[in-house]
C-alpha positions as CSV (number, residue, x, y, z in Angstrom):
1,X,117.2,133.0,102.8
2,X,120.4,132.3,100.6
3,X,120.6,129.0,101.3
4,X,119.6,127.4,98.3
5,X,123.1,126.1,97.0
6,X,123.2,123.9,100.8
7,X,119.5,122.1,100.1
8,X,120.2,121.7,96.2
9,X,121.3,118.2,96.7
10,X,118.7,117.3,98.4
11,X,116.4,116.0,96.1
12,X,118.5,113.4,94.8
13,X,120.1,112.3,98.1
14,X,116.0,111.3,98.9
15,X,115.5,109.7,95.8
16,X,118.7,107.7,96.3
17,X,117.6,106.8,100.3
18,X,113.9,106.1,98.6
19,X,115.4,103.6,96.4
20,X,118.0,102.0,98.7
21,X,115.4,101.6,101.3
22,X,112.6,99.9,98.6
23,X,115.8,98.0,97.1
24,X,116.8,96.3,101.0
25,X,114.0,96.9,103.1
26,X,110.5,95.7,101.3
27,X,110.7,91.8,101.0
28,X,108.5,91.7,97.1
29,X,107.6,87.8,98.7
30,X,106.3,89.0,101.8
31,X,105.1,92.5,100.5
32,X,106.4,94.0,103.8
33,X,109.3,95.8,105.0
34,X,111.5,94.1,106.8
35,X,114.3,95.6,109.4
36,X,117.9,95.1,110.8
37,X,119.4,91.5,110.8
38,X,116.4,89.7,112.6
39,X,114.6,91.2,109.9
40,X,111.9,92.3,112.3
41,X,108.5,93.3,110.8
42,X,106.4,96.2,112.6
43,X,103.1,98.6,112.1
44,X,105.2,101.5,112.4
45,X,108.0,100.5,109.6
46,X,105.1,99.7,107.1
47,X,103.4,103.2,107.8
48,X,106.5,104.9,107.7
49,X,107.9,103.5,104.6
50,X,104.5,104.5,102.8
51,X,103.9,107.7,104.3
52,X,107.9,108.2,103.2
53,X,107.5,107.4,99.4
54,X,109.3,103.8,99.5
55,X,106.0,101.9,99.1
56,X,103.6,102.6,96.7
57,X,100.2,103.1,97.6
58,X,99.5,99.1,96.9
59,X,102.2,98.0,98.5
60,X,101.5,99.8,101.4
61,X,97.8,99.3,101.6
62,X,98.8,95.0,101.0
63,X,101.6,95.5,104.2
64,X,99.0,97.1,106.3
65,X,96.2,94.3,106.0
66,X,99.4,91.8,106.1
């Protein structure tokens, strides 16, 4: 398709999101992700954070029985 040189970045930019959102969102105490300034705690951010990459299988199989 020729568009290689616009999605070459892209690999790193989600590495660097994966690791911004393990660094700020998952709460290593708690073992569960934790979101905006209330810090609110939902199904759907756990699940989403796994199925995304930023937990680890462990961590998200600990946040969903949390």
């Amino acid at each position: 398709m020729g568009k290689e040189n616009e999605v070459k970045e892209i690999p790193a930019l989600v590495k660097r999101m994966t690791a911004a959102a393990s660094a700020n969102l998952y709460n290593k105490q708690t073992g569960l992700v934790e979101s905006g300034k209330d810090k609110q705690i939902s199904y759907a951010s756990q699940v989403w954070m796994l199925l995304g990459g930023v937990l680890t299988n462990t961590e998200g199989q600990k946040a969903l029985t949390k």
